[in-house]
C-alpha positions in Angstrom: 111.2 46.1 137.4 109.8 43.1 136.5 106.9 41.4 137.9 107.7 38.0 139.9 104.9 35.0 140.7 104.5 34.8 144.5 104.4 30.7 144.2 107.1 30.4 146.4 105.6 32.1 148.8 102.0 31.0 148.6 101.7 27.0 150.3 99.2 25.0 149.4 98.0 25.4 153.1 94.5 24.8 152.3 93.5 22.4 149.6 90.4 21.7 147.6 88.1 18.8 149.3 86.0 17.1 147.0 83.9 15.5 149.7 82.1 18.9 149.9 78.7 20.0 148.6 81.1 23.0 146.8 82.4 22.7 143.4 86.2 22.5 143.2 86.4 25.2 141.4 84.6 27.6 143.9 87.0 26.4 146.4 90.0 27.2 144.5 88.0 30.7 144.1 87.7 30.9 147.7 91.4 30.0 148.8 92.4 32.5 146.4 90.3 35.5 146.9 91.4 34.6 151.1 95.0 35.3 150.0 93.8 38.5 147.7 92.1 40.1 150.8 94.6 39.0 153.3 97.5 40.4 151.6 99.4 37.2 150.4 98.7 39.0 147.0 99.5 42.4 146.9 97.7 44.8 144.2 100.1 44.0 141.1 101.3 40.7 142.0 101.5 37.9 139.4 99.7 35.0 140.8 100.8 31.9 139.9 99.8 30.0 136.5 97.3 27.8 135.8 99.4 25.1 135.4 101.5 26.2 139.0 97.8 26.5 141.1 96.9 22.8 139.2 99.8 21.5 140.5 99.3 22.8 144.0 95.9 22.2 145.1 95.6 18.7 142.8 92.6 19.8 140.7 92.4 20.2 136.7 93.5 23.1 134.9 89.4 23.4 134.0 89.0 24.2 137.6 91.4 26.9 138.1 90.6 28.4 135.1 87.2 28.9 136.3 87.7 29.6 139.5 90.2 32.6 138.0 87.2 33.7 135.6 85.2 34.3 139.0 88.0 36.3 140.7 88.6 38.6 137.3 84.5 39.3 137.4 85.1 40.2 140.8 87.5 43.0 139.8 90.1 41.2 142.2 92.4 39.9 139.4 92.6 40.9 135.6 94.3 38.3 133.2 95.9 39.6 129.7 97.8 37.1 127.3 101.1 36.6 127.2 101.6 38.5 130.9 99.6 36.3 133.1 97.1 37.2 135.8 97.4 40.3 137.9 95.9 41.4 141.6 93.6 44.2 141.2 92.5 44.9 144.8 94.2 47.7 146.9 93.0 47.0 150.6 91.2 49.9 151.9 90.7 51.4 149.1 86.6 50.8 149.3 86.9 49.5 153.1 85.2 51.2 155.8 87.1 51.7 159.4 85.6 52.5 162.6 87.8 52.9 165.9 86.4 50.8 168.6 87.0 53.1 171.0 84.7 55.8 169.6 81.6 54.1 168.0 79.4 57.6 168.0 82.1 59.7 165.9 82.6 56.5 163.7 79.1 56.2 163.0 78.6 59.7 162.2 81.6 59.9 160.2 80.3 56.9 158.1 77.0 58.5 157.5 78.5 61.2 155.7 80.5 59.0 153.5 78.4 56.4 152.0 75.0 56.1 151.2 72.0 54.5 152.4 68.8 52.5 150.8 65.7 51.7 152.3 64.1 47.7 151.8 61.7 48.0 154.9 59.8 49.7 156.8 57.0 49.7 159.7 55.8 49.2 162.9 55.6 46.0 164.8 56.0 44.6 168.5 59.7 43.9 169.2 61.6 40.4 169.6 61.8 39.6 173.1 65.9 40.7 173.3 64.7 43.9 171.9 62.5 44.5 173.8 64.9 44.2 177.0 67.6 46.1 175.6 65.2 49.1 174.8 63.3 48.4 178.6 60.0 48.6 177.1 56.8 47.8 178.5 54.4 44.8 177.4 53.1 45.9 174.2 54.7 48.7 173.8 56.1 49.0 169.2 58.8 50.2 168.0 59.5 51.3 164.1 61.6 48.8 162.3 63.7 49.6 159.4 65.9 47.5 157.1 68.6 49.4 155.0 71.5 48.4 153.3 74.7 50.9 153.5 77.5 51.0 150.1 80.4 52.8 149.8 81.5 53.6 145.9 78.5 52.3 144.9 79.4 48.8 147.0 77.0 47.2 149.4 78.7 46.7 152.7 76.3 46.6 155.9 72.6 45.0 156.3 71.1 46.7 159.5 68.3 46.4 161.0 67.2 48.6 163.2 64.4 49.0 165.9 63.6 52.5 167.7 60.2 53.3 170.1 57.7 54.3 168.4 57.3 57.4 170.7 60.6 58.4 169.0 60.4 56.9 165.7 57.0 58.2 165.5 59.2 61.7 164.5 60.9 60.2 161.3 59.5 60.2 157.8 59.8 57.9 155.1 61.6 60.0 153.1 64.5 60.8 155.4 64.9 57.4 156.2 65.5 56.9 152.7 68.8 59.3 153.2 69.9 59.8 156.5 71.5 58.0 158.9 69.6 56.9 161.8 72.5 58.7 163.9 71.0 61.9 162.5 67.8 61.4 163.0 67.7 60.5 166.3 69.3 63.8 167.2 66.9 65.6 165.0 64.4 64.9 167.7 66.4 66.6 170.3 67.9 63.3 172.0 71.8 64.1 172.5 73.1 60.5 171.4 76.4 60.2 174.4 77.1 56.2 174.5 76.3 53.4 172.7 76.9 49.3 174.4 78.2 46.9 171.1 78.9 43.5 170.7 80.7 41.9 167.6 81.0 38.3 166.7 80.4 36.7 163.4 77.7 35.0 161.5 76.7 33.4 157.9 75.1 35.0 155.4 70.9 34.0 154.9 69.5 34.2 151.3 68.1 37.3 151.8 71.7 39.0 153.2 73.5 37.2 151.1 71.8 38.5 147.3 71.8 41.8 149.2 75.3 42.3 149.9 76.5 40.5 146.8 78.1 37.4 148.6 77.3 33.5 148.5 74.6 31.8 150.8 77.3 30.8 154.0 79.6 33.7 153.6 81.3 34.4 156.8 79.9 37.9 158.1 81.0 40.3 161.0 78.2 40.6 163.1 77.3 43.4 165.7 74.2 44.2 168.1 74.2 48.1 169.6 71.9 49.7 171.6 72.4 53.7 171.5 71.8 55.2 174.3 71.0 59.5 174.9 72.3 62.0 177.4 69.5 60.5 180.4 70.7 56.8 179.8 67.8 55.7 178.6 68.3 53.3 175.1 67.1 55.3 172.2 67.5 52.4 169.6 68.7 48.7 168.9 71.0 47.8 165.4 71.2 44.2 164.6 74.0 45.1 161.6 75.4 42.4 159.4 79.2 43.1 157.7 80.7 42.3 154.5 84.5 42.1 156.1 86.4 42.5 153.0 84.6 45.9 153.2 83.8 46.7 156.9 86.8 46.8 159.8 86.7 47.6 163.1 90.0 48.5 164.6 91.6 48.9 168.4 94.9 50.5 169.6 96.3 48.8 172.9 99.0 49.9 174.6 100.9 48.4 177.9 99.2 49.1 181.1 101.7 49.7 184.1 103.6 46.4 185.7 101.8 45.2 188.6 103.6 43.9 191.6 105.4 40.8 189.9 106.7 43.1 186.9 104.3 42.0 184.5 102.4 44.8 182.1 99.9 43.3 179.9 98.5 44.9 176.9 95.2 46.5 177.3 92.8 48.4 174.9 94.0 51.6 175.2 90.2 53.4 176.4 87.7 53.0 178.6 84.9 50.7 177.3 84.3 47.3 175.9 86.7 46.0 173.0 85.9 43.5 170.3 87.6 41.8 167.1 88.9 43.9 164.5 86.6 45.5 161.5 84.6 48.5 161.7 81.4 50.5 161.8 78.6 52.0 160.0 76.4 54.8 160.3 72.8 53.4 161.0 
């Protein structure tokens, strides 16, 4: 069966502003690869012509064409003469998932399927909301690491992460080079039972930015979790930074029972706090 253009079904709902700092062109790139990884492009579909996306979002031919260029060196699109230009992106197929509900089995899970790389490493005095969240004393250190997770050989996290010294004091360059900080943890006997987490969102800096392979500004899901062991005391603090076109966290909700005036309002469907909706990782 034929392929058909989805321009009928893709508005010019958000147009090029050439008041901006950014090039034309990499907003046409950006309004596109949007509709990729939202699904207004399907893998396969046929986007719409050169001419077709000139016409929509009033800009030159030039600029599409380069902002197309960008998406194909992506891998999100491939162009071929004489057939037009194709989606290339299947969601989920390098995405990772974590269930809200059950951070500690997510996190686990994701250390087994991805890998990890080491860019920091030492021993400092915390920042002051660290230093709360873990309840340590004035003065007290804590081992700081920065690693950067992938998945298919794709970054998709920037964590940092700070532990008490007393506990870090346990872990070795070399593991942290490969394990998840999960693991190593509960290689010093510490049975990991709870973690607190809260997700917003954030911009990419330089330095997160050339690591995870996005622009300076790209929207990032952000999330700050204490992990805490089987005595309630916090065992460690993650400030993690995620790529969302390759990090989700997700939530089922069900109906809660009707209260006296009949109403039944959705609620997250376990106990615990709920957030957005993109995933977790395994430091």
């Amino acid at each position: 069966m034929a392929l058909k253009s989805r321009t009928s079904e893709m508005p010019a709902d958000s147009r090029p502003n050439d008041q901006l700092r950014t090039p034309l062109y990499h907003q046409v790139y950006l309004i596109l690869r949007d509709k990729i990884l939202s699904g207004v492009f399907n893998d396969g579909d046929l986007i719409p012509s050169e001419a077709e996306l000139s016409r929509m979002y009033g800009v030159s031919r030039i600029t599409v064409r380069r902002a197309v260029e960008d998406l194909a060196a992506e891998g999100l699109v491939r162009r071929r003469r004489g057939a037009g230009t194709h989606v290339t992106y299947e969601p989920g197929r390098d995405v990772i998932s974590v269930d809200v509900k059950n951070i500690l089995s997510g996190l686990f899970e994701i250390g087994k399927e991805t890998t990890v790389k080491l860019l920091e490493y030492g021993i400092d005095l915390p920042p002051s909301d660290v230093k709360r969240a873990l309840r340590l004393e004035d003065g007290a250190q804590v081992q700081r690491t920065v690693r950067v997770r992938s998945t298919l050989g794709n970054p998709f996290s920037f964590i940092v992460a700070y532990v008490p010294y007393e506990i870090a004091a346990h872990f070795d360059r070399a593991r942290l080079e490969t394990d998840s900080l999960v693991d190593l943890l509960e290689s010093t006997g510490r049975k990991l039972t709870h973690a607190s987490q809260n997700i917003s969102a954030g911009l990419a800096d330089p330095i997160i930015a050339r690591t995870l392979g996005v622009d300076v500004g790209t929207a990032l899901i952000t999330a700050n979790r204490v992990m805490y062991d089987e005595s309630g005391e916090p065992v460690e603090f993650v400030r993690a930074r995620y790529r969302p076109d390759r990090f989700q966290y997700w939530l089922d909700m069900e109906r809660a029972p009707a209260d006296a005036d009949g109403k039944a309002p959705f609620v997250v469907s376990s106990a615990g706090r709920a957030a957005p909706t993109p995933v977790t990782e395994a430091d």
